[in-house]
C-alpha positions in Angstrom: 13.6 6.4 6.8 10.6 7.9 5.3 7.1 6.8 6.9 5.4 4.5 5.6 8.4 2.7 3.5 9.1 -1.1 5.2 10.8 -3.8 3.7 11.2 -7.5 4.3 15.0 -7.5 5.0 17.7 -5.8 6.3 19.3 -3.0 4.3 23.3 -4.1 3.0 26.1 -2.2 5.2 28.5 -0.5 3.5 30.9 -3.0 3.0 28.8 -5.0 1.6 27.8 -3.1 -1.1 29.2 -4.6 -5.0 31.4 -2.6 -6.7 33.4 -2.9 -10.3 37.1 -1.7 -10.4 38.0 -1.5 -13.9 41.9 0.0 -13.6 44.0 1.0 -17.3 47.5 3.0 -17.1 45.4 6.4 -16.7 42.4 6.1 -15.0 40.5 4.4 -12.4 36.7 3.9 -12.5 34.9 2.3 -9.4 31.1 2.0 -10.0 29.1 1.3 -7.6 25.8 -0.9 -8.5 22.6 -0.5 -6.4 19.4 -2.6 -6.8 16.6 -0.5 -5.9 12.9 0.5 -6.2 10.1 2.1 -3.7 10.6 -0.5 -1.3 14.2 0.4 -0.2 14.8 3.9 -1.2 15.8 4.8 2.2 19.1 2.9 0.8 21.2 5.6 0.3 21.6 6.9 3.6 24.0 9.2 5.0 26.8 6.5 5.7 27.3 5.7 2.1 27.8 9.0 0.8 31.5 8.5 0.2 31.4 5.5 -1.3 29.2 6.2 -4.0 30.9 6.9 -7.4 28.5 6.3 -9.6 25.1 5.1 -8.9 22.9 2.6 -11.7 19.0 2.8 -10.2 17.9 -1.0 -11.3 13.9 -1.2 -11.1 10.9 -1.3 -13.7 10.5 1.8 -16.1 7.5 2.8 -14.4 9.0 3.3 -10.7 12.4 4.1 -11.5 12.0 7.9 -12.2 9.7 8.4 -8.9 12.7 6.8 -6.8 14.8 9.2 -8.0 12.4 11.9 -7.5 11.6 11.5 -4.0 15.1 10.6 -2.8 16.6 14.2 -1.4 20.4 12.1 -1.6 19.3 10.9 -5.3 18.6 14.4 -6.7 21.6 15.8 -4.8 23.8 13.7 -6.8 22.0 13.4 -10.0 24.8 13.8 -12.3 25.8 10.2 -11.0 22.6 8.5 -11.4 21.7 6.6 -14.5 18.3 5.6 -14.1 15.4 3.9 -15.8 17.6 0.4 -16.3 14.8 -2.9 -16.5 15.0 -5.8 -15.1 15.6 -8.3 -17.4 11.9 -10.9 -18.5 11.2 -13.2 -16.5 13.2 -11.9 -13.6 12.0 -13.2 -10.4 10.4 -10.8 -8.2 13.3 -9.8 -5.8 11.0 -8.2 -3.2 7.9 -10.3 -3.2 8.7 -13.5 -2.0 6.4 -16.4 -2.1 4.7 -17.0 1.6 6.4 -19.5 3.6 5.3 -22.0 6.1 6.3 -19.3 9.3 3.9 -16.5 7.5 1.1 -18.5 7.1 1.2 -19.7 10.5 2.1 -15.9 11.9 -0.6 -14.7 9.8 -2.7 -17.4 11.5 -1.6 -16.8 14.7 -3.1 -12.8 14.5 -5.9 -13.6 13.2 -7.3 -15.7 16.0 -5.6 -13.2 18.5 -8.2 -10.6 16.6 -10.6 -12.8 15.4 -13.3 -10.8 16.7 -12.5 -8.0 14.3 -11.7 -10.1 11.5 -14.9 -11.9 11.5 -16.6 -8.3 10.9 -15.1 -8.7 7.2 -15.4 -4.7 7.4 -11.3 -4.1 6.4 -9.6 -5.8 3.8 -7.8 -5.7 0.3 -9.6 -7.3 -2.5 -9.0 -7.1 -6.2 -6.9 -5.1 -8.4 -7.5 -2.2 -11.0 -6.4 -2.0 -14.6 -3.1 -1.6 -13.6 -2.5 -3.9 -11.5 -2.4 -1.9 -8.3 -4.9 -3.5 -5.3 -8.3 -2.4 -3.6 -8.2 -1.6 -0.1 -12.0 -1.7 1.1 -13.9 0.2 4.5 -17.2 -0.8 4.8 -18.5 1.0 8.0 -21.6 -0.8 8.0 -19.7 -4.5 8.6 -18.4 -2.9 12.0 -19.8 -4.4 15.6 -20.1 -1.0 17.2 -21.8 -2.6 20.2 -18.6 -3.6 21.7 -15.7 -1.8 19.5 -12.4 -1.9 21.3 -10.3 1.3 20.2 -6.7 -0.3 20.6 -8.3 -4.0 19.2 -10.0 -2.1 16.7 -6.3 -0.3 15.2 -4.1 -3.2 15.5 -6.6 -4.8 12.8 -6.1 -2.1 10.8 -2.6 -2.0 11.4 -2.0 -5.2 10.5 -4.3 -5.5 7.6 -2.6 -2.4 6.1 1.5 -3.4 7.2 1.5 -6.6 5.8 0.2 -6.0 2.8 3.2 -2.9 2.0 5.3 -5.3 3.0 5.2 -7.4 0.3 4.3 -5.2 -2.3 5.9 -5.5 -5.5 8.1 -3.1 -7.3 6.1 -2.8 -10.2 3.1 -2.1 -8.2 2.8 1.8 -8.1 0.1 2.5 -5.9 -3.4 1.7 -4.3 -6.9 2.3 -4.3 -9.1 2.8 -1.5 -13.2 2.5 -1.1 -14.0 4.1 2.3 -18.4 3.2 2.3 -19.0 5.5 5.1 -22.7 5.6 4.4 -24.6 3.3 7.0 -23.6 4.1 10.5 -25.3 6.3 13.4 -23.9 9.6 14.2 -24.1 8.1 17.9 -21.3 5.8 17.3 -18.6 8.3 16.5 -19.7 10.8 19.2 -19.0 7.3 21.6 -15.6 6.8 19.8 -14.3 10.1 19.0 -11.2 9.1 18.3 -11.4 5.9 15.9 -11.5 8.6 12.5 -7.9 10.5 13.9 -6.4 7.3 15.2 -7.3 5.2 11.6 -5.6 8.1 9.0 -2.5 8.5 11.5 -2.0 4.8 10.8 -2.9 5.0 7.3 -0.6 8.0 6.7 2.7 6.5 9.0 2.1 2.9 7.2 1.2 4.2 3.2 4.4 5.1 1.5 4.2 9.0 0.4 2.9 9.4 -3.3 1.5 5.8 -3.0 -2.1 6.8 -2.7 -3.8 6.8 -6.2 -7.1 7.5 -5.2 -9.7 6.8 -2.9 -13.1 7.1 -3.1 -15.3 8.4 -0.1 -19.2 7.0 0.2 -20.6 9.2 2.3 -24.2 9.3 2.5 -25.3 12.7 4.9 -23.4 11.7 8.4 -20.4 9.9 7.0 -18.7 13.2 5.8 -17.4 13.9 8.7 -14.9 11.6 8.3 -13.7 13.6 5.1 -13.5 17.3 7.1 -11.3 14.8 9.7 -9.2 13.6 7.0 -9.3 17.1 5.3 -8.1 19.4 8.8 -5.5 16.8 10.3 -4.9 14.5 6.7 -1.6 15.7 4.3 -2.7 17.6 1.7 -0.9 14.5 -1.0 -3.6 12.3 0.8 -6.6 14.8 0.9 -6.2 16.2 -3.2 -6.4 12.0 -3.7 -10.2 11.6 -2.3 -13.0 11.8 -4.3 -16.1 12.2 -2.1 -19.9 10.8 -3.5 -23.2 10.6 -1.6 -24.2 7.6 -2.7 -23.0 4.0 -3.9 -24.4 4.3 -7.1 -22.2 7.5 -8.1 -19.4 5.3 -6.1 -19.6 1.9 -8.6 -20.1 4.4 -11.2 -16.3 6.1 -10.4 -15.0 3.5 -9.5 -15.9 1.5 -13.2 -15.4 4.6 -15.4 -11.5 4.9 -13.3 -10.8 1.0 -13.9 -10.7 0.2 -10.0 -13.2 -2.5 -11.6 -12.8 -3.5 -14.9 -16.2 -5.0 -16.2 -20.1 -3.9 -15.1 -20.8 -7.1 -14.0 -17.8 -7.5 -11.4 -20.0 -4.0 -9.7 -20.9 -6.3 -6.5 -24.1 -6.4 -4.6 -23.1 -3.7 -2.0 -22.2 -0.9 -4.7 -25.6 -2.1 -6.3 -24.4 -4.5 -9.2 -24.9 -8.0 -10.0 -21.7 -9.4 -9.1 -21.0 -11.4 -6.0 -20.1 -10.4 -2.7 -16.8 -10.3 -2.0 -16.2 -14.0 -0.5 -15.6 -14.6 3.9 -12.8 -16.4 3.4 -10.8 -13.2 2.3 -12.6 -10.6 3.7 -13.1 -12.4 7.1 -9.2 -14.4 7.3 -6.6 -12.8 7.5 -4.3 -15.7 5.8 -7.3 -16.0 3.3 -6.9 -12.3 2.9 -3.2 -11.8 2.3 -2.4 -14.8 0.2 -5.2 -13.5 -2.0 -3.5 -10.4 -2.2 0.0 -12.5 -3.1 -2.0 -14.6 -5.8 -2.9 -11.3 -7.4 0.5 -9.7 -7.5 2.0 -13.0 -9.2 -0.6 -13.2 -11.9 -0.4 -9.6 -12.7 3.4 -9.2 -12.3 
């Protein structure tokens, strides 16, 4: 399974999989019909090799040529594979299921076990771009380095960023990423030396490949070297994403003229605009946070 790539249920075993058996006096055609998009493109594993005949690749327009391309099984038998079929309107999202009772009170649950990183409000997912795709934000100066717990400190982060590719939709192609690494002491990253390595490993084994669209790195004059960390141990698909400013000016500038926000007035306070902060109850609840998210991916699907 590739890193990164999760889904929300199991994967069908072989004999489950549909297939059509038209039979006539001289032939015998078994095609074999597979639903898939980013989320489960580990599908074709090893096991089903045999039983593939012909393979339909089911997903929106816009994903199903980059399933193909990163599947090594998919380009191997690419004289089988018709791909690029729609869903049908009005299809029901298959893969991004409404919340239900147990995931609000899990999501409830975690955030009081790590309330006292949520309540920093300094790691969350907030908006959308142009395209639909979300905003994940870092803003380094929200963080309580007074009493930082390292393993506390990435099972927030872990959780913040798993949940949320979890329920990604198919037609979401990607994410954006504002890293405001501008407003810290030097002092605090010689005392936790390892929170920069620990954070991309997480990122890296939790982001499906390609999924990165671009992130944008404030970094003032100490925070870069969070970007030669990222840039020695980082892949180079993540690294050639980053676009690295020294101020949050240039930053709401970028991040306006790229359509990671859509109107000069949504600029918020912290990137010097007149919009509004971005509200506590998302940035500092986890439930508040992730159902936000959810809300977003309905009205833009």
């Amino acid at each position: 399974m590739p890193k990164g790539l999760r889904h929300r249920r199991p994967l069908p075993k072989r004999d489950e999989v549909h297939t059509h058996t038209h039979t006539n006096t001289h032939h015998t055609h078994t095609y074999t019909l597979i639903m898939i998009d980013s989320n489960i493109i580990d599908a074709f594993n090893s096991s089903w090799k045999g039983a593939l005949r012909h393979i339909i690749v089911i997903g929106y327009l816009s994903t199903a040529p980059g399933v193909l391309s990163q599947n090594s099984f998919l380009q191997g038998n690419s004289n089988k594979v018709t791909v690029g079929i729609p869903y049908p309107e009005n299809t029901p999202n298959p893969f991004c299921k409404s919340p239900q009772k147990q995931d609000l009170l899990v999501w409830d649950e975690e955030g009081k076990r790590l309330s006292e990183e949520f309540n920093t409000g300094s790691f969350y997912w907030y908006g959308t771009d142009r395209d639909g795709c979300p905003t994940l934000w870092y803003r380094m100066e929200r963080m309580e380095w007074s009493d930082l717990v390292l393993k506390k400190r990435l099972e927030y982060t872990h959780l913040v960023l798993k949940n949320a590719f979890e329920m990604m939709p198919p037609n979401v192609n990607g994410i954006n990423f504002v890293l405001l690494l501008d407003d810290f002491r030097p002092s605090h990253i010689l005392k936790h030396p390892r929170l920069g390595p620990s954070f991309l490993k997480s990122f890296v084994d939790l982001c499906p490949a390609g999924y990165l669209k671009r992130a944008v790195m404030v970094t003032g004059t100490t925070g870069r070297v969070f970007y030669k960390i990222a840039k020695a141990i980082g892949p180079k698909g993540i690294v050639d994403r980053i676009t690295v400013v020294q101020d949050r000016s240039k930053a709401s500038l970028f991040l306006l003229d790229s359509g990671v926000i859509e109107r000069k007035d949504d600029i918020p306070i912290f990137l010097g605009g007149i919009g509004v902060e971005h509200p506590d109850e998302i940035t500092r609840n986890f439930r508040g946070m992730i159902s936000h998210l959810f809300t977003q991916f309905e009205i833009n699907n």
